[in-house]
N, C-alpha and C positions, 0 to 999 in steps of 0.2 A: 099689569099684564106681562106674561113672559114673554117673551123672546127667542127664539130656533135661534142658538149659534153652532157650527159646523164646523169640521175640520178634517182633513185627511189622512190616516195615516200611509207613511212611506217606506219604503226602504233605502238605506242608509247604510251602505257596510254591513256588519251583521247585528245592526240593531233596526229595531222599527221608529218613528221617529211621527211628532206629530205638529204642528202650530197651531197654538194657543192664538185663539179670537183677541186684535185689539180689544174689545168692548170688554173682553175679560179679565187680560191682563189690564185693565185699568182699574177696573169695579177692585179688583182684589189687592190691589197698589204693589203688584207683581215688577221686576225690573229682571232686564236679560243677565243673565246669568245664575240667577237667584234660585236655590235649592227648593222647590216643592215638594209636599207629602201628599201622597193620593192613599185614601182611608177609607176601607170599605163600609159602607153604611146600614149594610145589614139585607137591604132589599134587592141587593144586587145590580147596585153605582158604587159613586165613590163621589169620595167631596176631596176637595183641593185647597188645600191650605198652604201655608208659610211652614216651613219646616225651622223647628227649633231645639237647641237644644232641651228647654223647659217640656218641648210638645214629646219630643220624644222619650225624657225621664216618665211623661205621664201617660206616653202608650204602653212603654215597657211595666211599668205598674199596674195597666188593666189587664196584660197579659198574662204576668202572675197572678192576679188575683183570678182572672178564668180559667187559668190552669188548674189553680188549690181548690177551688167549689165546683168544678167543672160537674161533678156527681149531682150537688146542690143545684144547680140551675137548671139539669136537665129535669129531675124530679119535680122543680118546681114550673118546669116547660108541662108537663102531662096534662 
């Protein structure tokens, strides 16, 4: 069963600012300071991973590659 976890966000200087749920940064083996990547999912959220070098060699390659068929995928969207 899921779980409702919550959080607020803030203002902070001239950023917006939020706190990540223990329960979350557990589940995810998250530690304070540690870089996250928020990746939009297509449905309009976003999932929360570890940010890595490897992770981001392999975003930047799916972003080329929807760049160069971008033609392609819409035609095959119709």
């Amino acid at each position: 069963m899921s779980k409702l976890l919550t959080s607020r966000i803030r203002a902070q200087g001239a950023s917006d600012i939020t706190t990540i749920p223990a329960e979350v940064v557990r589940r995810i083996g998250a530690s304070a300071g540690q870089e996250l990547a928020w990746i939009e999912d297509g449905m309009g959220g976003f999932r929360v991973v570890h940010h890595t070098p490897e992770l981001a060699k392999a975003l930047a390659a799916h972003e080329a590659i929807m760049a160069e068929y971008d033609s392609v995928f819409r035609e095959l969207a119709k």
